[in-house]
PLY file of the C-alpha trace (Angstrom):
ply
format ascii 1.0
element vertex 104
property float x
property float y
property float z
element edge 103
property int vertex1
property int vertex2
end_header
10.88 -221.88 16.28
9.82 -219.53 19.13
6.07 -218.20 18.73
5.56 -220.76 16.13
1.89 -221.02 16.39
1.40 -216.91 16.54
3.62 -217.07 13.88
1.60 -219.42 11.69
-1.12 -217.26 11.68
0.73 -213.92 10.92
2.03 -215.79 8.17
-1.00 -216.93 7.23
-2.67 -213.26 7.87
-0.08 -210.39 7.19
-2.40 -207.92 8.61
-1.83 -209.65 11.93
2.32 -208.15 11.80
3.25 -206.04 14.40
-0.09 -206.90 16.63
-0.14 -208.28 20.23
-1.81 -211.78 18.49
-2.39 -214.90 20.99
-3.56 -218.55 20.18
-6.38 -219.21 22.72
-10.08 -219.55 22.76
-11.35 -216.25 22.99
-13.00 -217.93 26.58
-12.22 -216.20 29.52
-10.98 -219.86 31.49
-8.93 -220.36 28.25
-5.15 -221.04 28.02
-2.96 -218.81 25.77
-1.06 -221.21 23.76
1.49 -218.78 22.48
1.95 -215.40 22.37
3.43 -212.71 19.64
6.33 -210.57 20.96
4.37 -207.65 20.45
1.77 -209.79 23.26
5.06 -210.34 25.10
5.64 -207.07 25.75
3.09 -206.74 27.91
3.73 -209.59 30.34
1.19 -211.97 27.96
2.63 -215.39 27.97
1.76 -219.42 26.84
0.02 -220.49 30.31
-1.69 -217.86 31.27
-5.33 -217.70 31.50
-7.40 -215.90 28.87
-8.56 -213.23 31.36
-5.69 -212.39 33.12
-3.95 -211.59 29.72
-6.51 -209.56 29.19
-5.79 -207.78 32.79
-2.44 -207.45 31.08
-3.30 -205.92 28.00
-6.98 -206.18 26.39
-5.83 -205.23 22.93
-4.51 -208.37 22.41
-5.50 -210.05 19.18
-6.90 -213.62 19.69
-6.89 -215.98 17.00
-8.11 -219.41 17.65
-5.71 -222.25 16.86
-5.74 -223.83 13.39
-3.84 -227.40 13.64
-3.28 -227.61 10.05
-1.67 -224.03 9.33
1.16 -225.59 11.88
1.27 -228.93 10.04
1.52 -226.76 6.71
3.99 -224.18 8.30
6.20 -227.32 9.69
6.78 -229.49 6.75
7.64 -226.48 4.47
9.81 -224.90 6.94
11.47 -228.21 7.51
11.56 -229.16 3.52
13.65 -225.93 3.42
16.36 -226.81 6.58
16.43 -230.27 4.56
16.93 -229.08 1.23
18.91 -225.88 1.63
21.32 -226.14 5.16
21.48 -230.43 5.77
19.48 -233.73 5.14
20.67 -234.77 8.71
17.78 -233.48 10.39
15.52 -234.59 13.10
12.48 -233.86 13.95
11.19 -233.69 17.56
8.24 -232.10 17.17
5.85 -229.83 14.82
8.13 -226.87 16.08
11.22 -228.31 17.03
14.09 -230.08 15.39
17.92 -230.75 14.96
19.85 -230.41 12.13
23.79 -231.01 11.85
25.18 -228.76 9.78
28.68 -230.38 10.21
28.83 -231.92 6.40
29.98 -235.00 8.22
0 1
1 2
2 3
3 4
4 5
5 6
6 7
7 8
8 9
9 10
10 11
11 12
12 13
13 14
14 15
15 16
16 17
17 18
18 19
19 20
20 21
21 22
22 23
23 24
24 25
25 26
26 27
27 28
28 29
29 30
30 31
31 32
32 33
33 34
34 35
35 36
36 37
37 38
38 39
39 40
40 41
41 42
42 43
43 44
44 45
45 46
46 47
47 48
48 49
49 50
50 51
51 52
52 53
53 54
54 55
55 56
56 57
57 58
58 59
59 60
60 61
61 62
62 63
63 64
64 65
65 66
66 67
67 68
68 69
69 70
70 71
71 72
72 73
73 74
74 75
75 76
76 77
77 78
78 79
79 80
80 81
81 82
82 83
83 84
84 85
85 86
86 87
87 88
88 89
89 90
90 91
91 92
92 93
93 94
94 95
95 96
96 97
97 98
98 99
99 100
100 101
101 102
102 103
């Protein structure tokens, strides 16, 4: 699930669609988590420090991050791969899994 955590929120916050949105403390020595593809488009990226993304682009949209909007997000996006594509799934982390979808 690419952008999971930016995706979380725009989920969470439809008015957030379509913006350049990045998980970070709005600090300047912050990390961005994750990044939006909107962000991406301007070169914003997980790793990079808080001010050089805003170098980058300073319209981004920070959002701070919100550990149980991904817990939420996870388990209902995983009930549905379990219920609806294959029960043989495993989990590797909050925003990344295998399922085998070979009916085996």
């Amino acid at each position: 699930m690419d952008a999971f955590f930016a995706s979380c929120h725009i989920a969470n916050d439809p008015s957030l669609k379509d913006k350049p949105v990045v998980v970070s403390s709005p600090n300047a020595r912050a990390i961005i988590l994750t990044a939006s593809y909107p962000a991406r488009k301007y070169g914003v990226k997980a790793g990079i420090p808080m001010f050089k993304a805003r170098e980058m682009y300073d319209g981004l949209v920070v959002v701070k991050s919100n550990y149980k909007i991904y817990v939420d997000m996870s388990n209902k996006i995983f009930g549905i791969i379990k219920e609806k594509f294959s029960a043989k799934l495993e989990v590797i982390s909050i925003d990344e899994g295998y399922v085998d979808v070979t009916n085996e």
